[in-house]
DRENTORKOL-477758 format. One record per residue (C-alpha): residue number from 0; x, y, z. Coordinates in nm, 4 decimals, padded with zeros to 6 digits. Last residue first. Layout:
# DRENTORKOL-477758
{NUM; {X; Y; Z}},
...
# end
This chain:
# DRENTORKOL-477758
{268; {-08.0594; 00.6472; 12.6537}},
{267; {-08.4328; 00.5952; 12.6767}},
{266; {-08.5128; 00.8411; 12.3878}},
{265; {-08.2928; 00.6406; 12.1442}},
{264; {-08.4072; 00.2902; 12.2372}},
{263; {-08.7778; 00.4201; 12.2071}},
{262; {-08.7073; 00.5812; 11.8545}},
{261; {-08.5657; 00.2658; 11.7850}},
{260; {-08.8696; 00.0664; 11.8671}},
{259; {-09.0828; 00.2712; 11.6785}},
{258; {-08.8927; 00.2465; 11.3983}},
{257; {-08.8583; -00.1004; 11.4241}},
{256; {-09.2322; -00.1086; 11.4202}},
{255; {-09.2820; 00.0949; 11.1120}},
{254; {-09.0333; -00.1137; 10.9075}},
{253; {-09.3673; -00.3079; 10.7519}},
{252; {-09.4744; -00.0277; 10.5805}},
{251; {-09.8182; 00.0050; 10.4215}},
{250; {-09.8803; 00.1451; 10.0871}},
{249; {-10.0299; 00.3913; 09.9295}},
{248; {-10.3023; 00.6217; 09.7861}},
{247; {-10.4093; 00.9380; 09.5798}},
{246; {-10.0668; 00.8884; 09.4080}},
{245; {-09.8654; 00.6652; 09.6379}},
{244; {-09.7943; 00.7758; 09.9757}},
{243; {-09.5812; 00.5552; 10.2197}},
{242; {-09.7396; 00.4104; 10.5111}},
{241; {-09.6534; 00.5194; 10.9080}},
{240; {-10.0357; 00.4534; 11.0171}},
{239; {-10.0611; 00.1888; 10.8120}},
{238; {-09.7755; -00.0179; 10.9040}},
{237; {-09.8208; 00.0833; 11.3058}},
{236; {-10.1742; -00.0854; 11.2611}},
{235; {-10.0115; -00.4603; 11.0894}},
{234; {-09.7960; -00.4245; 11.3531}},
{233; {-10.0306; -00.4277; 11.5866}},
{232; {-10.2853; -00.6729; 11.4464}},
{231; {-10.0542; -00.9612; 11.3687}},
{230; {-09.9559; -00.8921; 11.7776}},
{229; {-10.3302; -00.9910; 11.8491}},
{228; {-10.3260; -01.2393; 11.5702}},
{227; {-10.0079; -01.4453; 11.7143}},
{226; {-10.1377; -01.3857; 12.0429}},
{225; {-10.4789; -01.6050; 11.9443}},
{224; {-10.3256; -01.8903; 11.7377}},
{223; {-10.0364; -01.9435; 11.9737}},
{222; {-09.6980; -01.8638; 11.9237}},
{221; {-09.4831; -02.0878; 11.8527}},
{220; {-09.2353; -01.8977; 11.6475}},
{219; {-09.3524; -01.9993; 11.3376}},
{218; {-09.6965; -01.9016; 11.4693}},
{217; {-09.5270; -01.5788; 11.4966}},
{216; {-09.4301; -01.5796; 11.1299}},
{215; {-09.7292; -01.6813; 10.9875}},
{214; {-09.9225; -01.4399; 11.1481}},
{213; {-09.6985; -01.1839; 11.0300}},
{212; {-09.7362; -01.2861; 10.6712}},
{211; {-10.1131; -01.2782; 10.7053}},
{210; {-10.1213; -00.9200; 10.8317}},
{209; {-09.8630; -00.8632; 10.5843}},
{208; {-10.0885; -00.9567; 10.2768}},
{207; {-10.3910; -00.7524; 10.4234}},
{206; {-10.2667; -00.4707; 10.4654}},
{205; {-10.0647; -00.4694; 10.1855}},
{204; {-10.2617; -00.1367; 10.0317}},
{203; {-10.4230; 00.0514; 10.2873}},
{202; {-10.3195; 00.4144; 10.2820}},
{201; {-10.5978; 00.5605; 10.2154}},
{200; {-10.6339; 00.6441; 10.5875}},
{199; {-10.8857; 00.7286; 10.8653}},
{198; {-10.7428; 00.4891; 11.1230}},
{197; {-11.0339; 00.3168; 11.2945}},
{196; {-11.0075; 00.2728; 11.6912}},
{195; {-10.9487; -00.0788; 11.7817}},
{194; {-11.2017; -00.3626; 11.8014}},
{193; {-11.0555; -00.7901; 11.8143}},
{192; {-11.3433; -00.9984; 11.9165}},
{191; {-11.2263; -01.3668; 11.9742}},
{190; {-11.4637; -01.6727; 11.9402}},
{189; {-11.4098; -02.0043; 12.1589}},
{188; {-11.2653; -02.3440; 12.1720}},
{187; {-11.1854; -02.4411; 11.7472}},
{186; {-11.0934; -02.1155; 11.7138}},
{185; {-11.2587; -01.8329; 11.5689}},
{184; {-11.1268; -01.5247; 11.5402}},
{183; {-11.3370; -01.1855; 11.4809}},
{182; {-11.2085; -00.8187; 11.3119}},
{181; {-11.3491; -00.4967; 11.4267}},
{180; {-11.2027; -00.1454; 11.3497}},
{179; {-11.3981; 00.0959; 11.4827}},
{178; {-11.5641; 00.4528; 11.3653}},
{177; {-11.8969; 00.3191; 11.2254}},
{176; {-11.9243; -00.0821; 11.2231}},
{175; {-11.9790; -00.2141; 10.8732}},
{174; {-11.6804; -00.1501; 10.7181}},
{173; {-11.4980; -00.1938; 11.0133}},
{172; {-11.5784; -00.5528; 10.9716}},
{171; {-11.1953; -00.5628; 10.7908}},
{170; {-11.1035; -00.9136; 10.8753}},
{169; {-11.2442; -01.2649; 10.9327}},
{168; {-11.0067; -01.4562; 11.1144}},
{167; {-11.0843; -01.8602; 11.1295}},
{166; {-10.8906; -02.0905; 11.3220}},
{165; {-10.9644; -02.4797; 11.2742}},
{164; {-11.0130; -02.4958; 10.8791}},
{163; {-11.1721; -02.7652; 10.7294}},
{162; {-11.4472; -02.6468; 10.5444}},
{161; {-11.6482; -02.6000; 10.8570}},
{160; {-11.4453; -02.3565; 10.9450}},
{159; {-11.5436; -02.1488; 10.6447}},
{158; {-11.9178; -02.1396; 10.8080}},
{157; {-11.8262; -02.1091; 11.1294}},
{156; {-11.6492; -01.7422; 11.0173}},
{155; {-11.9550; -01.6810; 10.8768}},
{154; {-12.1669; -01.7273; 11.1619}},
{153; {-11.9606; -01.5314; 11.4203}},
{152; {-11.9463; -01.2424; 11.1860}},
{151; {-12.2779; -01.1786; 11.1502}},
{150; {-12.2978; -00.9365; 11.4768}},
{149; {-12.1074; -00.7162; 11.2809}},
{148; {-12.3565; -00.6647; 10.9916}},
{147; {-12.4879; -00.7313; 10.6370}},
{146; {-12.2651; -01.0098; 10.6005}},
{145; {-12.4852; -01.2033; 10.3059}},
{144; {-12.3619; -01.5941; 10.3709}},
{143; {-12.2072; -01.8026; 10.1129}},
{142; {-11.9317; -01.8837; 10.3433}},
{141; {-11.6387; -01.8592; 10.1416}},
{140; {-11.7608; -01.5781; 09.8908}},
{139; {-11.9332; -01.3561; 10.2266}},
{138; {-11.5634; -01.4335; 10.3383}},
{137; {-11.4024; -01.2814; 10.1141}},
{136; {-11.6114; -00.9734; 10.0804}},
{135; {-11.5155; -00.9912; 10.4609}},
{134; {-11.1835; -01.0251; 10.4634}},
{133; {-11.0468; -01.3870; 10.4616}},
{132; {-10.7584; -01.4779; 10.7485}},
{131; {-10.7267; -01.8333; 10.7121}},
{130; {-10.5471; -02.0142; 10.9916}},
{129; {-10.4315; -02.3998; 11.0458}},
{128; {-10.4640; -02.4879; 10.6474}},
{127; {-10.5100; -02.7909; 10.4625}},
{126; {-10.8808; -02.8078; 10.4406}},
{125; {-10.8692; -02.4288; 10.3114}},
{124; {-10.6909; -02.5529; 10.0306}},
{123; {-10.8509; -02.8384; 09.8496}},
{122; {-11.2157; -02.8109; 09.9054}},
{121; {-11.2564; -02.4363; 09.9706}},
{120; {-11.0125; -02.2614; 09.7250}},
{119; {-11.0784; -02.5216; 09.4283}},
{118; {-11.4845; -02.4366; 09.4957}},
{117; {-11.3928; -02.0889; 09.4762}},
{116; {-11.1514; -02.1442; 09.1724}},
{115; {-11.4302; -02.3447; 08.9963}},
{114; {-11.7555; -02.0743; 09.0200}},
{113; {-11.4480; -01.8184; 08.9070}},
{112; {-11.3912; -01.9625; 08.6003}},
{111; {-11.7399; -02.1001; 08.5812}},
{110; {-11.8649; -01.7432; 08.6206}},
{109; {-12.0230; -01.5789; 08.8880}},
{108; {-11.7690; -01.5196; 09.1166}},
{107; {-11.9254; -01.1738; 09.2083}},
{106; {-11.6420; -00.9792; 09.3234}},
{105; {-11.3271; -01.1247; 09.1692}},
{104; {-10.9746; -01.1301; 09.3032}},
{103; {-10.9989; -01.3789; 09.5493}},
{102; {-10.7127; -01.3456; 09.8312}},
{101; {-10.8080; -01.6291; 10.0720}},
{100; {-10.4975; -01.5669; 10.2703}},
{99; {-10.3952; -01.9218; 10.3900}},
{98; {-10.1861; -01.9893; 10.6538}},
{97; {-10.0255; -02.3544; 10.6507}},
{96; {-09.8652; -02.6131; 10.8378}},
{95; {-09.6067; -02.8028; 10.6363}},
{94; {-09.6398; -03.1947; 10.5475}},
{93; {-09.4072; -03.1687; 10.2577}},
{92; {-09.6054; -03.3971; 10.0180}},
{91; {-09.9461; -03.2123; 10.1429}},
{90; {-09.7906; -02.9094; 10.0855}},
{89; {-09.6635; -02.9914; 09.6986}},
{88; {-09.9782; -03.1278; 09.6293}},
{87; {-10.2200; -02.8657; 09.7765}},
{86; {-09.9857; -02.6080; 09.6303}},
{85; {-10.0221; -02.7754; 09.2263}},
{84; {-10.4375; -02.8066; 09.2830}},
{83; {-10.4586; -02.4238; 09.3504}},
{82; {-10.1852; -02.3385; 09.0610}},
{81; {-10.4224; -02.5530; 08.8379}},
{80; {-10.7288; -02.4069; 08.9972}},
{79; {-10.6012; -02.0483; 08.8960}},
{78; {-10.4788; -01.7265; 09.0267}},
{77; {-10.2983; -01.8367; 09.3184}},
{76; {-10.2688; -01.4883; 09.5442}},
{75; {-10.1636; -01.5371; 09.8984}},
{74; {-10.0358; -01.8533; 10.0270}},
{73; {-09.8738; -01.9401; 10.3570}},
{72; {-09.5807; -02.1661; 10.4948}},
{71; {-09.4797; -02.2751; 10.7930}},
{70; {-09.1498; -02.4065; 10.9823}},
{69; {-08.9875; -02.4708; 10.6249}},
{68; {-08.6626; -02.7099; 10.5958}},
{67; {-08.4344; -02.5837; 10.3369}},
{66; {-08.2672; -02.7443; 10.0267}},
{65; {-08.5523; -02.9736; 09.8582}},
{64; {-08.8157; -02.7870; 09.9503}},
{63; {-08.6996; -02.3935; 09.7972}},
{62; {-08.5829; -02.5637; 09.4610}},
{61; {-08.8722; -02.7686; 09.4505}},
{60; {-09.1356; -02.4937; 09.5415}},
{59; {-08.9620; -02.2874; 09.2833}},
{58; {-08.9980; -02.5689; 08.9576}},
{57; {-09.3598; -02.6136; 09.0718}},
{56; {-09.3752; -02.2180; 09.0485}},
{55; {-09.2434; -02.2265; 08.6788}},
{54; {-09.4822; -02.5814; 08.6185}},
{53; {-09.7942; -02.3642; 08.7021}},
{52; {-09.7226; -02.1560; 08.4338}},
{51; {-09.7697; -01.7958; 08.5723}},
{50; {-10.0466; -01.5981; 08.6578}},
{49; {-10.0390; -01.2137; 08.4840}},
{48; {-10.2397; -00.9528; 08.6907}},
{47; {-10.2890; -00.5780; 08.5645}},
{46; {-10.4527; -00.3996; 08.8028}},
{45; {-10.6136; -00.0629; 08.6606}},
{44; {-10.6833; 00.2908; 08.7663}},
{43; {-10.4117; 00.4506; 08.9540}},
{42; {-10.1703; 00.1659; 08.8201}},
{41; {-10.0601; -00.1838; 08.9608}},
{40; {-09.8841; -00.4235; 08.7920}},
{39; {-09.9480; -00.7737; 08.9640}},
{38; {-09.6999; -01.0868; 08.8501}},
{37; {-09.8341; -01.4419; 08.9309}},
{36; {-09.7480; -01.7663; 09.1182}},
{35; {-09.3682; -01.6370; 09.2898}},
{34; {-09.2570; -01.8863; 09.5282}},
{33; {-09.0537; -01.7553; 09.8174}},
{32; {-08.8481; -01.7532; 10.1156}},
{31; {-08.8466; -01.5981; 10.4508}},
{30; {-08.6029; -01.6336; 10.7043}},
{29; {-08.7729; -01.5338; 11.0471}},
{28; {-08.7014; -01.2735; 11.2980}},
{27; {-09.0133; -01.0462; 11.2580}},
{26; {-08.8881; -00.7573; 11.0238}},
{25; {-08.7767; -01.0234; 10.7704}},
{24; {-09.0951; -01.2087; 10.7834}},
{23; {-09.2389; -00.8438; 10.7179}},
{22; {-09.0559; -00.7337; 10.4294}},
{21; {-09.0735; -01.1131; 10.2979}},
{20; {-09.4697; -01.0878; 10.3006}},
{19; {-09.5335; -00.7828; 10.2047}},
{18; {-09.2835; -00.8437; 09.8491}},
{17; {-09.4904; -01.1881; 09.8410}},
{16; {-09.7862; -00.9652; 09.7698}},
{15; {-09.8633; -00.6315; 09.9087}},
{14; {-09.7041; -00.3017; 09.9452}},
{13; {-09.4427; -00.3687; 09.7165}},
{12; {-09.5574; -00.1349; 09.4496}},
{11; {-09.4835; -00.4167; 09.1604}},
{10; {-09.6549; -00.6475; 09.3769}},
{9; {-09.5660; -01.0751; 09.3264}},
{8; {-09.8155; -01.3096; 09.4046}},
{7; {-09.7790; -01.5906; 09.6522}},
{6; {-09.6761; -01.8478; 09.7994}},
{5; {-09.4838; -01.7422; 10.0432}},
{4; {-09.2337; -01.9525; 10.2851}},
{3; {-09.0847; -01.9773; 10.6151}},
{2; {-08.7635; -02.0497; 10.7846}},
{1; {-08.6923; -02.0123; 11.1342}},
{0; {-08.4185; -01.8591; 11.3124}},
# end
């Protein structure tokens, strides 16, 4: 079994975050472990985020890199250059491959708080990563480009891999294409289109963190880039179409494909 870690923030609904990201490493045959950068209340109409001291998540990565070795690793919420300029060191002095979910939680990034974290995000992290799976208001940030349609996609994603980044997946062009689902990867050989039917749900929150996590953990497995998103995608789609409700919301479920599975198992015996 392999080991992997999160960097990341922590979900008091445990949809998303690091709580995603262990459900799901956990689901898919890997030993996750975890750094916790911030804490994320979430109510019906407010997110309350609190980042923590960088030197409480330095004192983490130590304990987790000094007493297991890590196959891969990926980040999720940072909250601040310092914690961004902390988890380049600590990578870089560990040598571990890297996902990176661009998770930026402004809109506009218009002021120098949010000017500097972008710029932190693209020059120090993104250089250092394999695979970064931005959304698309994320990537619009990363790439500085207007996505005003599908057929954009390609461009952007070039874009943020010319930061650094080999394998980009830009996620969530549903939003722009009617009734599908559409989400491109770009390696550094070719572009990938990835279209599925769209789920009509609320029930989205943690998408994105355990479609990351799961990445992470079949490229831990060896996987390559490409199979390691098209299986990424699949669970991630079984999660939200078997999500919990939450208020006028909810939140994905990584055990939906073990369910499945078992269901199967049962109806085949």
């Amino acid at each position: 079994m392999q080991n992997v870690l999160t960097i990341a923030g922590s979900d008091s609904l445990a949809g998303g975050g690091l709580q995603a990201d262990l459900k799901t490493f956990e689901e898919l045959n890997v030993f996750g472990l975890s750094a916790t950068t911030s804490i994320a209340n979430i109510f019906p109409e407010d997110v309350s985020i609190k980042v923590l001291d960088p030197e409480l998540v330095k004192e983490q990565l130590d304990s987790v890199l000094t007493q297991m070795p890590i196959a891969y690793a990926k980040t999720g919420l940072l909250g601040s250059v310092a914690m961004i300029e902390l988890v380049k060191q600590e990578l870089e002095e560990n040598n571990l491959p890297l996902v990176v979910d661009p998770v930026l939680v402004f809109k506009e990034g218009e002021t120098a708080e949010e000017v500097d974290y972008l710029a932190a995000m693209k020059n120090n992290l993104l250089p250092l990563a394999s695979v970064t799976t931005p959304n698309l208001t994320e990537a619009e940030q990363l790439s500085g480009l207007k996505i005003e349609s599908i057929e954009q996609l390609p461009q952007a994603a070039k874009r943020i891999q010319d930061l650094g980044c080999p394998n980009v997946i830009i996620k969530g062009g549903s939003r722009l294409s009617g009734n599908e689902a559409v989400d491109y990867l770009l390696t550094e050989k070719q572009g990938y289109w990835f279209r599925n039917n769209k789920i009509d749900t609320a029930i989205t929150n943690g998408a994105g963190c355990t479609f990351s996590a799961a990445i992470t953990a079949f490229l831990a497995q060896e996987k390559s880039v490409v199979d390691a998103v098209k299986m990424a995608k699949e669970f991630v789609r079984l999660a939200i179409i078997h999500g919990v409700t939450i208020g006028d919301s909810g939140s994905v479920w990584q055990g939906a494909t073990r369910q499945q599975e078992d269901h199967h198992a049962k109806k085949s015996n």
